[in-house]
C-alpha positions as CSV (number, residue, x, y, z in Angstrom):
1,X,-76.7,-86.4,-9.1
2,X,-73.6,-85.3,-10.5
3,X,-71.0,-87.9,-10.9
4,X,-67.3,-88.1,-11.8
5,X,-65.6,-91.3,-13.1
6,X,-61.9,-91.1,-12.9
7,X,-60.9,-94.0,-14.9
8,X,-62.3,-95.5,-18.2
9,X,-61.2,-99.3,-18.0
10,X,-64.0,-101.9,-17.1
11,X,-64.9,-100.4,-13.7
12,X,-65.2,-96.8,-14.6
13,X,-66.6,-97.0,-17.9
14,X,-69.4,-99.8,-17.3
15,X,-69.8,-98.0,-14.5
16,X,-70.1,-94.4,-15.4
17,X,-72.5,-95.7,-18.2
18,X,-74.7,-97.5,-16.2
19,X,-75.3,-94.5,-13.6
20,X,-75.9,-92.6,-16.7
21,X,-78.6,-94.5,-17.8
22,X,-80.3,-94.1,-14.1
23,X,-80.6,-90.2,-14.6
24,X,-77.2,-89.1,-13.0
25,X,-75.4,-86.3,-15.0
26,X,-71.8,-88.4,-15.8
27,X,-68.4,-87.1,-16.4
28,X,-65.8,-90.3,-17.1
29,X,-62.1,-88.6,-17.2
30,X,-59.3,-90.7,-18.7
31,X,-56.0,-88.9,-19.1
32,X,-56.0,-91.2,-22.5
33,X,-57.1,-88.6,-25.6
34,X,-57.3,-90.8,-28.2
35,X,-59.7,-93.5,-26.0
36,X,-61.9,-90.4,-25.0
37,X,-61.7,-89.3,-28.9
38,X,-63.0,-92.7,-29.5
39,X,-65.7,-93.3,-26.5
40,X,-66.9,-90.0,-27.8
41,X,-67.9,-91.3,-31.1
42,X,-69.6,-94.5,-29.7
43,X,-66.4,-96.9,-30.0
44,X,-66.1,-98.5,-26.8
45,X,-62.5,-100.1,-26.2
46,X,-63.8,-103.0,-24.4
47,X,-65.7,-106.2,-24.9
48,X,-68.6,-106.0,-23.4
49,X,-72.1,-107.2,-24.6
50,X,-74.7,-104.4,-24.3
51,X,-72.3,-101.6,-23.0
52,X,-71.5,-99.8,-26.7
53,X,-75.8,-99.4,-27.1
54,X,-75.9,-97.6,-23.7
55,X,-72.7,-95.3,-24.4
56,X,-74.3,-94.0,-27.3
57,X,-77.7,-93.3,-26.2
58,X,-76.7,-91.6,-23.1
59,X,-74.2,-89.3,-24.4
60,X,-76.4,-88.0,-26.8
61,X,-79.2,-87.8,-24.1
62,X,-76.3,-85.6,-22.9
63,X,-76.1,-87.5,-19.3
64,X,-72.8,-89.1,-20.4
65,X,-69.5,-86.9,-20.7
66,X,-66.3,-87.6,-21.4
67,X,-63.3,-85.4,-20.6
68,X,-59.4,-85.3,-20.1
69,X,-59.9,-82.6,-17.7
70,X,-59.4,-84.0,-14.1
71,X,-59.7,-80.7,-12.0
72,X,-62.7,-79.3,-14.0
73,X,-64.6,-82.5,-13.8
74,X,-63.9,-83.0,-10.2
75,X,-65.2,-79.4,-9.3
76,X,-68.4,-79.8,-11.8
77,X,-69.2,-83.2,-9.8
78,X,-70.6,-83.5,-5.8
79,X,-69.4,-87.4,-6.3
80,X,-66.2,-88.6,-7.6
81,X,-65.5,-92.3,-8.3
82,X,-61.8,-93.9,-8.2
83,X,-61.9,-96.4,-10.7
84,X,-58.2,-96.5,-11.2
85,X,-56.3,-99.8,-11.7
86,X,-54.7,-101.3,-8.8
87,X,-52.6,-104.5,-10.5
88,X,-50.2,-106.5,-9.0
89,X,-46.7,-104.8,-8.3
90,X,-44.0,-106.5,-11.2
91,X,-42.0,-108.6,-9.0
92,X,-44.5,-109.2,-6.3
93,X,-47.3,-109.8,-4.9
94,X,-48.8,-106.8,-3.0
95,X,-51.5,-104.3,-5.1
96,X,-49.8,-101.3,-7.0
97,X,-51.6,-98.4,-5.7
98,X,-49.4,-95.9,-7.1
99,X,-52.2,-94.6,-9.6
100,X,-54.8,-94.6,-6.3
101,X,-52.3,-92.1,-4.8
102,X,-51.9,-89.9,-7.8
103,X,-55.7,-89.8,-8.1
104,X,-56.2,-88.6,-4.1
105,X,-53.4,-86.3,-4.7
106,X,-55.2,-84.4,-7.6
107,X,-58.7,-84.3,-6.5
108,X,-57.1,-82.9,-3.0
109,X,-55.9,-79.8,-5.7
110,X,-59.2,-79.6,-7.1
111,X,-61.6,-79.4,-4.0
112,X,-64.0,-76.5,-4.4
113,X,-66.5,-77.4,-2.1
114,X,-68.0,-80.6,0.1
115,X,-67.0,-83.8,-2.0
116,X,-67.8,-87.6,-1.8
117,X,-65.1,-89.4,-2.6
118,X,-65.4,-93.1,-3.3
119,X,-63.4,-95.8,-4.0
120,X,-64.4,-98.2,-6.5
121,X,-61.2,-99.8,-7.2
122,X,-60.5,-102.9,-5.9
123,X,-58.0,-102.0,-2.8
124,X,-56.1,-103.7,0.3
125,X,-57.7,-102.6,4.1
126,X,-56.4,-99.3,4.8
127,X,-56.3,-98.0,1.3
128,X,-59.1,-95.3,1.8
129,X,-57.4,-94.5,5.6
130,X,-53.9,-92.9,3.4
131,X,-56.7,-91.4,0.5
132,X,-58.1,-89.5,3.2
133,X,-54.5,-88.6,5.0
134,X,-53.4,-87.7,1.3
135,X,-56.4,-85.1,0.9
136,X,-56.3,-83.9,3.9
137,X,-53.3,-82.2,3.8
138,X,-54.3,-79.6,1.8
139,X,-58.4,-80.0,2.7
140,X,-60.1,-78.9,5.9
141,X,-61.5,-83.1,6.8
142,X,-65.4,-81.5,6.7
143,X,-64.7,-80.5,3.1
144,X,-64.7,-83.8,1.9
145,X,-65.5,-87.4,2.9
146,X,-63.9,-91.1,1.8
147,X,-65.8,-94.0,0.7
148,X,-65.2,-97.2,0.0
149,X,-67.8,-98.7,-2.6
150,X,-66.6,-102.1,-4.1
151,X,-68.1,-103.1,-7.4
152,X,-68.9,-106.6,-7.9
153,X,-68.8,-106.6,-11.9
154,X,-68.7,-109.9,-13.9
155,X,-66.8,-109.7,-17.5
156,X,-69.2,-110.3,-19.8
157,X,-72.3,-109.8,-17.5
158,X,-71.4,-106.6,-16.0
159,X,-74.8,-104.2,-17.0
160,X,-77.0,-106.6,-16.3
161,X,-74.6,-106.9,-12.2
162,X,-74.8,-103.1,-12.0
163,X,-78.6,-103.2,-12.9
164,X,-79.4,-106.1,-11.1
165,X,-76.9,-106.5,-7.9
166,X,-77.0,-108.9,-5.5
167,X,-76.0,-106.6,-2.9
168,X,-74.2,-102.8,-2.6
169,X,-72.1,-102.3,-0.1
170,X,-71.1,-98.8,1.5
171,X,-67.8,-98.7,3.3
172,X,-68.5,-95.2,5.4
173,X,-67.4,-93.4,8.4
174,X,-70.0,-90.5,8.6
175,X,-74.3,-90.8,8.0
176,X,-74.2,-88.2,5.6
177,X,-72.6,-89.8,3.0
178,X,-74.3,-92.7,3.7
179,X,-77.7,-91.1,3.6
180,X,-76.8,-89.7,-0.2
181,X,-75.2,-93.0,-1.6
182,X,-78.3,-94.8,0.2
183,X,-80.3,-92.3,-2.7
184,X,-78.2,-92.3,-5.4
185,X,-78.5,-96.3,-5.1
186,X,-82.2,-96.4,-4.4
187,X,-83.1,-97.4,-7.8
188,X,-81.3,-100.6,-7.8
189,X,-82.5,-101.0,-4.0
190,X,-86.2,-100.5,-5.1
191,X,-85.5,-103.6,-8.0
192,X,-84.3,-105.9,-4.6
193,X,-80.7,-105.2,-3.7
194,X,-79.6,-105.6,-0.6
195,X,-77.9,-102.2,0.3
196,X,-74.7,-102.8,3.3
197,X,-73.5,-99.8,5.7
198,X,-70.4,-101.1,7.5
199,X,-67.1,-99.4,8.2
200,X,-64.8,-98.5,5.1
201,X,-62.2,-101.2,6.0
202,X,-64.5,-104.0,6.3
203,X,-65.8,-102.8,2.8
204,X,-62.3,-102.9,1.3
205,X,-62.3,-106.7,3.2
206,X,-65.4,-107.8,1.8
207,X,-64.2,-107.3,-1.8
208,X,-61.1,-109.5,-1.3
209,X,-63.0,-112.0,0.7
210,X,-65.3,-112.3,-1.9
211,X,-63.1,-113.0,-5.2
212,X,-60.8,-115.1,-2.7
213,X,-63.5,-117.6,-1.9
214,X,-64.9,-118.0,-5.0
215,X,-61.3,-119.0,-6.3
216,X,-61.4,-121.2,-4.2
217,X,-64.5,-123.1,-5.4
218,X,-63.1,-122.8,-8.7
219,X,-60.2,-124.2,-7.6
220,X,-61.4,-127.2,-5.2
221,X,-63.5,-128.6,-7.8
222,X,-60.7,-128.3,-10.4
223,X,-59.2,-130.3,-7.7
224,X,-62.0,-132.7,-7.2
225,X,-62.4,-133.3,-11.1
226,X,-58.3,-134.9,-10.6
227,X,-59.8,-137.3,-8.4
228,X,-62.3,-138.0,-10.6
229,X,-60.5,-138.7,-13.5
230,X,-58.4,-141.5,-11.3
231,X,-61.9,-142.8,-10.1
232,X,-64.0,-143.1,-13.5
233,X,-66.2,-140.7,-11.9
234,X,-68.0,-138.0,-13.6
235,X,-67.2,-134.2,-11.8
236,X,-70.3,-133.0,-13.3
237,X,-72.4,-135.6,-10.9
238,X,-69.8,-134.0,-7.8
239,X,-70.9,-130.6,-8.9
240,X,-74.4,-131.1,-8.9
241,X,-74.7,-133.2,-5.8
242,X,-72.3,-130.3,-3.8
243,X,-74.5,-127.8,-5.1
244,X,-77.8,-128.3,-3.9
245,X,-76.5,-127.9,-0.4
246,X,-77.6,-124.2,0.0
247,X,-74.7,-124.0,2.2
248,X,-72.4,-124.4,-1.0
249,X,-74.7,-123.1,-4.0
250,X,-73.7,-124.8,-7.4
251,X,-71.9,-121.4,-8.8
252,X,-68.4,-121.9,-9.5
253,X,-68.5,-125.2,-8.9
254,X,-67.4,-125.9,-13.1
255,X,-64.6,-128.0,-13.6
256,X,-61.9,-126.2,-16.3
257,X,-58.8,-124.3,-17.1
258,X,-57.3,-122.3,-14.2
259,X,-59.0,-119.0,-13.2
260,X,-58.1,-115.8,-14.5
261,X,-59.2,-112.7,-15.7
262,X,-58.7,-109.0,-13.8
263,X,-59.5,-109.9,-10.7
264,X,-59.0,-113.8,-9.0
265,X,-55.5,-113.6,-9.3
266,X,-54.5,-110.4,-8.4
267,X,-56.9,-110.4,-5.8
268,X,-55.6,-113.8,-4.1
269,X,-52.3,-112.2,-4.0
270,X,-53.1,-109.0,-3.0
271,X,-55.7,-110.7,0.3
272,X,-52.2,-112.8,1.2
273,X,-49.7,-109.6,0.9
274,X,-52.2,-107.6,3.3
275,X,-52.5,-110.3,5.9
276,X,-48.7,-110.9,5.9
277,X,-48.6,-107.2,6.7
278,X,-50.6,-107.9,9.7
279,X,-48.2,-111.0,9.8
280,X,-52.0,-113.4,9.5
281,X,-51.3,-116.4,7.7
282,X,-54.0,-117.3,5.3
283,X,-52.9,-120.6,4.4
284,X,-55.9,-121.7,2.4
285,X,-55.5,-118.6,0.1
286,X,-52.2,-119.1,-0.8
287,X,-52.7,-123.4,-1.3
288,X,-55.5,-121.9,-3.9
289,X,-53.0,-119.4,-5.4
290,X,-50.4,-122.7,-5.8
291,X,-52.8,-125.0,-7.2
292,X,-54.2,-122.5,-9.9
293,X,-50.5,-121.5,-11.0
294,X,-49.9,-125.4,-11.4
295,X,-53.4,-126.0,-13.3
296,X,-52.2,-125.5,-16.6
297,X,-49.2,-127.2,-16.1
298,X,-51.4,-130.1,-15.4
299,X,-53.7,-129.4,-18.8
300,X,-50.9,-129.5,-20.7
301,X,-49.8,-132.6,-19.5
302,X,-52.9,-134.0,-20.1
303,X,-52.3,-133.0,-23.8
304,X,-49.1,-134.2,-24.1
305,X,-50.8,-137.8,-23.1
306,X,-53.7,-137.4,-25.6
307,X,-50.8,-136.9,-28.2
308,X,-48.9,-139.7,-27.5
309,X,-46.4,-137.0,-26.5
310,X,-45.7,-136.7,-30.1
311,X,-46.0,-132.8,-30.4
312,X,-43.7,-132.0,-33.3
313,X,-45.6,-130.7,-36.3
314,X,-49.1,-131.6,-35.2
315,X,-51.7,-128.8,-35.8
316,X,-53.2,-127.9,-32.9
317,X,-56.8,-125.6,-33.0
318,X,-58.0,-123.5,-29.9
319,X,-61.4,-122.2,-30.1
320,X,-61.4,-119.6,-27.7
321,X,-58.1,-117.8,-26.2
322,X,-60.1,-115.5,-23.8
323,X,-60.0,-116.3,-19.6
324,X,-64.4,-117.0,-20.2
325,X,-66.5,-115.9,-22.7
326,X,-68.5,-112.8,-23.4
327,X,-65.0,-110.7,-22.7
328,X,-62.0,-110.5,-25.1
329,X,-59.7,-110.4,-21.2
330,X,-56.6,-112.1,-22.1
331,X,-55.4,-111.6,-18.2
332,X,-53.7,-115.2,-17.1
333,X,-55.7,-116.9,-19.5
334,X,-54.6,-120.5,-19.5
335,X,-53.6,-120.2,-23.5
336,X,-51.2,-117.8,-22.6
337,X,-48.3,-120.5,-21.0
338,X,-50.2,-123.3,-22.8
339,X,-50.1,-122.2,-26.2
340,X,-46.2,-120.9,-25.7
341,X,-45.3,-123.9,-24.2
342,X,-47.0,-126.2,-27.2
343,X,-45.3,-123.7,-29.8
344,X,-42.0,-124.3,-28.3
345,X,-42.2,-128.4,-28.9
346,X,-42.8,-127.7,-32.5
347,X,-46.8,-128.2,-32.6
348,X,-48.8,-125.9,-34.9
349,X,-51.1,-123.9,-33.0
350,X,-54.2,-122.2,-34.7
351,X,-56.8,-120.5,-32.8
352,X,-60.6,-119.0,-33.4
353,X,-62.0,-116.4,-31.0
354,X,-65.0,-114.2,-31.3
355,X,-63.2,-111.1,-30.3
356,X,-60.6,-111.9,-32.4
357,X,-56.9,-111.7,-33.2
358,X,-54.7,-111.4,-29.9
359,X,-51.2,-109.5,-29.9
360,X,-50.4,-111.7,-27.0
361,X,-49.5,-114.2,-29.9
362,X,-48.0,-112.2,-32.5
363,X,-44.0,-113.4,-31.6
364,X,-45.2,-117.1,-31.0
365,X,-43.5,-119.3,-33.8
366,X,-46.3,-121.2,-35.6
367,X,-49.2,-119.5,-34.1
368,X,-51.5,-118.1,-36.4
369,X,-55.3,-116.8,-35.8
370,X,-58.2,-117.9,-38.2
371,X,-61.3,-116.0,-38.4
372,X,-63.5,-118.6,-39.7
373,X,-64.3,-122.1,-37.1
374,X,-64.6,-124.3,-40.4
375,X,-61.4,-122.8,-41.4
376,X,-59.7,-123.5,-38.1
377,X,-60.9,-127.0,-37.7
378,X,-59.4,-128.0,-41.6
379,X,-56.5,-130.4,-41.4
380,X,-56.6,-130.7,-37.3
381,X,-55.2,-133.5,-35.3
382,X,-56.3,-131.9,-31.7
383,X,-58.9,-129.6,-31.4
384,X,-58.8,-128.1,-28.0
385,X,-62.1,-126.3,-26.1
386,X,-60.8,-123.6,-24.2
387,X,-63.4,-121.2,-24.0
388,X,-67.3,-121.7,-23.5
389,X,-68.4,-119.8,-26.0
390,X,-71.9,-119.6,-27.4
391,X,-70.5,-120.0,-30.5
392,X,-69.0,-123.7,-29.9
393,X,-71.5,-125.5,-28.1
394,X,-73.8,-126.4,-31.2
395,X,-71.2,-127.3,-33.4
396,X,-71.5,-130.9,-35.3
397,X,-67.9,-131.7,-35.9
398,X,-68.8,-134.7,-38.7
399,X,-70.7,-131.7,-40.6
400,X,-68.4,-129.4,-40.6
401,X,-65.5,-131.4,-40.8
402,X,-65.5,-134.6,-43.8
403,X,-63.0,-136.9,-44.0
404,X,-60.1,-136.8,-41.0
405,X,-61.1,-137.4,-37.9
406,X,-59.8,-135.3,-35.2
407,X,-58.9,-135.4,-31.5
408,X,-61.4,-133.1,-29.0
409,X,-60.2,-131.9,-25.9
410,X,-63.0,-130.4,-24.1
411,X,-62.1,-128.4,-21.4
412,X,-65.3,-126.9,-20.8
413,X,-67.0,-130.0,-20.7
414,X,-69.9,-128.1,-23.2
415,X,-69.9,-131.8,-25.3
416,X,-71.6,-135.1,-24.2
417,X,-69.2,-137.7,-24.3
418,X,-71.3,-140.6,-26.3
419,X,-72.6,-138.2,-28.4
420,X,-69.4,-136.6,-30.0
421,X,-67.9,-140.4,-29.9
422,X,-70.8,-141.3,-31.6
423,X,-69.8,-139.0,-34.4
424,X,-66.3,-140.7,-34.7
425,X,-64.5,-138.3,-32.7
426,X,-62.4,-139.6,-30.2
427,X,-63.2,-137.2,-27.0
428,X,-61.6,-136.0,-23.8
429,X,-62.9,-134.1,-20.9
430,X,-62.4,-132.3,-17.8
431,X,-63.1,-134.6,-14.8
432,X,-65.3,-137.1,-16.5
């Protein structure tokens, strides 16, 4: 089939790739020249394990295109994909669907004959209702036919979702869109996916409902490892025992920073600023959304305590800055107020990541990044897990380090307790 990405940030891209590499003739538009320039030579602007292998093969297997041309691409293509961003509006909490609009406005100029149009951005109930009021004012409604199509996209695991998806879900109106995105999708369906018809609002719904109920696991066990720090409990027993209910599963369930990323908290916002629309309260959402903003308030007291509250001039390592690993996403990563908010009591803040040095930082006094873990660890007094890299979790302190003993604050809980006291180390963790 032909196919037309509009939008090369993590949805379009990994997406647009992945169809590639099913057969489908691609087109991914970005109005961006130099990132097209650079996606055409194999340079993929993203972090994303696996993804720059399949960009290369497939382009020169000539099933993946990239183009700044938005009308041409749409008329070349029978399917066209919004993967637009939709971030929170600055001052608020509501999605920004500005770019949506100016997408449904151009394809609407650009209809040469019957069109699938699918929404893959992530989009408040009603969204594809206006796309399909927007278009229609200049398109006869059988010329073209809106679809809401939801990706479900881990950073950091992404080809391997798209490949191997626990569901799809088709938000359509009409069977004969259905019928095609049923085939274009029957490769993944023939591997075991579940493949979902409902109405286009519920898919917009199910996308929200989704990322907002996961946050809250995230958060309730966050929660639950509080109480288990007062109790001398271990959160890791909680987690376990919660999760082999299969009424709870034991995903998420991972005591840790706050949640962040592209997609928890915009989405918990966004799920809350529709239903007050519809003047719904969804209470639970927005307790979630109140006890993630505070969570790494609550870290950083915790390191103020480990200190002694004496932060002034003590050098403080972060190995990993990222939200998770296998993604270099700095989106409401806890070390963005943490980090800040230690800098600005005088500590000296170094930090290691695998994807390397962060702009985020560049104006922080005393902030500096080291590309080398040895390197970041010399001359420590706390060094603080953030991120659960592969890279950390084999690491022998009293190897790499000789001499000075410094502080671990796990907040991954990767370590076992005894064992990196054993090594001389005093240790904190998360819940435990």
């Amino acid at each position: 089939m032909k196919l037309c990405m509009i939008g090369t940030g993590y949805v379009g891209l990994v997406s647009g790739v992945c169809f590639s590499d099913l057969g489908n003739d691609v087109i991914c538009v970005d109005k961006d020249l130099d990132k097209i320039n650079l996606l055409k030579k194999g340079q993929v602007p993203i972090y994303e394990p696996g993804l720059s292998e399949l960009v290369v093969k497939n382009y020169r297997n000539k099933k993946l295109k990239f183009s700044t041309n938005l009308k041409k691409s749409i008329q070349e293509s029978d399917i066209i994909f919004i993967c637009v961003g939709t971030p929170t509006k600055k001052g608020g909490t509501s999605a920004d669907l500005s770019q949506i609009y100016n997408v449904a406005k151009e394809i609407s100029l650009s209809i040469n004959k019957f069109k699938i149009i699918i929404t893959k951005s992530t989009v408040p109930v009603t969204t594809g209702d206006e796309i399909e009021r927007i278009i229609s004012k200049r398109n006869n409604k059988n010329r073209f036919s809106v679809v809401s199509n939801p990706e479900f996209l881990r950073e950091g695991e992404a080809i391997r979702d798209f490949t191997y998806p626990d569901r799809i879900v088709i938000g359509s109106n009409d069977l004969k869109s259905n019928r095609v995105l049923k085939n274009l999708y029957s490769p993944l369906i023939s591997k075991g996916a579940q493949y979902i018809h409902t109405s286009r609002r519920a898919a917009e719904l199910i996308k929200y409902a989704s990322n907002a109920f996961l946050a809250t696991k995230v958060t309730f066990i966050n929660e639950i490892a509080n109480l288990c720090e007062k109790t001398g409990i271990n959160v890791e027993d909680i987690s376990i025992g919660m999760g082999l209910d299969k009424r709870i599963g034991s995903r998420f369930l991972r005591a840790g920073p706050a949640y962040g990323g592209s997609c928890f908290p915009k989405d918990t916002k966004a799920i809350t600023s529709t239903a007050n629309r519809f003047k719904t309260d969804l209470s639970v959402i927005k307790s979630v959304i109140r006890s993630n903003e505070n969570r790494s308030n609550l870290l950083l007291s915790r390191v103020y305590e480990i200190l002694n509250k004496k932060i002034k001039n003590k050098k403080i390592t972060f190995l990993g800055v990222t939200f998770k690993a296998n993604t270099d996403d700095m989106r409401d990563s806890s070390s963005l107020s943490m980090i800040p908010a230690l800098s600005k009591k005088g500590a000296i803040i170094r930090y290691f990541d695998p994807t390397g040095y962060k702009k985020e930082f560049e104006k922080i006094k005393n902030v500096s990044f080291i590309n080398n873990i040895k390197k970041s660890l010399i001359g420590s007094d706390l060094v603080i897990i953030h991120t659960e890299w592969n890279d950390f979790k084999s690491l022998n302190f009293k190897q790499i380090i000789k001499g000075k003993k410094f502080i671990i604050y796990d907040m991954r809980n990767i370590y076992s307790p005894s064992k990196i006291k054993s090594q001389g180390f005093k240790y904190f963790s998360i819940g435990r």
